[in-house]
N, C-alpha and C positions, 0 to 999 in steps of 0.2 A: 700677226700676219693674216691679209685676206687671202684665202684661196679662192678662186673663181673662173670661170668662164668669160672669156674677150676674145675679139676679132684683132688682126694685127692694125687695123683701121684707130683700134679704140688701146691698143699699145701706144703707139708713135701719138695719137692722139694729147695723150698722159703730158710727152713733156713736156710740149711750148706752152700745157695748163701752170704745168710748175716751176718752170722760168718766169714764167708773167706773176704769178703770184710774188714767187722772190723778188723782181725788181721792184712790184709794189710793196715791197716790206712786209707782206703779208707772213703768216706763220702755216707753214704746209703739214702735212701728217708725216707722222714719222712713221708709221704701219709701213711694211711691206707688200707689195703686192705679187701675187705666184700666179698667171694668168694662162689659162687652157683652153688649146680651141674647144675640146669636145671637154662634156660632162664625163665621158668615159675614162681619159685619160687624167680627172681627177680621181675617181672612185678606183683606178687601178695603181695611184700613186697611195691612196688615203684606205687600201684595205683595210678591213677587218683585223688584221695581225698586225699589220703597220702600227695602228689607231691604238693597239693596247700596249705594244712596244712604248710607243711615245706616254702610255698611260702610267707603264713599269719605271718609267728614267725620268718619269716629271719632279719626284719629290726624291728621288733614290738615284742621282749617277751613278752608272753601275758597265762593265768592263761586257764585252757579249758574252764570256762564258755563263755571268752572274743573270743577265736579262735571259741565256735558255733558258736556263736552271728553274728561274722564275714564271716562263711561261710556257716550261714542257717543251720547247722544239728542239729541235736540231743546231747544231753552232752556224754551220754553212747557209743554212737556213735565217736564220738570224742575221748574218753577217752580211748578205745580201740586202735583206729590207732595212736595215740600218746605213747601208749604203746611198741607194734609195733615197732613204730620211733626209742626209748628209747633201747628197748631192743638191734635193731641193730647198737647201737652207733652213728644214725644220729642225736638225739635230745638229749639233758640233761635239767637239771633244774637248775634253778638262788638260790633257796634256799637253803642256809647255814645249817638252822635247817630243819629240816625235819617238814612240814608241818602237822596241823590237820587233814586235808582231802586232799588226791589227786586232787583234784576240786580247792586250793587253790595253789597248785604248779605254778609257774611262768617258763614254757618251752621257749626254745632258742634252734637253729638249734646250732649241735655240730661240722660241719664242717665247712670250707672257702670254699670250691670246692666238687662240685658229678661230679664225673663223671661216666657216664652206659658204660659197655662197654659190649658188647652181643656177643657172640660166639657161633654159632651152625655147 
């Protein structure tokens, strides 16, 4: 997945590139793109906690009581930025059935590659 910085101009832009591509038979990127007007609102999706959250679940799926435990904070705390994670497509969940409680959910990073890419 790239993270980065775009204009809605250079969103809407993206697709009639990759419909044309397809009709030419051409082979397009399978990367995801996560695109933010401001630098800010990447660096406040991509904190510091965040970024070691996604560091703790890379090689370890792990439930949020097990990811505090692992990085000192608080559950509520945790379970907020893993939210976060979730929402913007960098984290999912290993459970099949939908668990009892959110706190029992078993998280795993959802991509192979981040990459940030900052434009100002």
């Amino acid at each position: 997945m790239i993270v980065t910085t775009g204009t809605d101009a250079e969103f809407f832009k993206r697709g009639p590139q990759i419909a044309k591509s397809l009709d030419a038979g051409e082979s397009i990127s399978q990367e995801s793109i996560l695109s933010f007007e401001d630098v800010e609102d990447i660096l406040r999706l991509l904190s510091v906690k965040r970024l070691k959250l996604l560091k703790v679940i890379k090689n370890e799926p792990s439930t949020i009581y097990q990811i505090a435990k692992r990085v000192g904070r608080d559950l509520q705390s945790v379970k907020l930025d893993i939210d976060a994670l979730l929402a913007a497509g960098l984290v999912t969940h290993l459970n099949t059935a939908l668990p009892v409680s959110p706190y029992e959910a078993v998280f795993k990073v959802a991509v192979d590659r981040l990459t940030i890419r900052l434009e100002f």
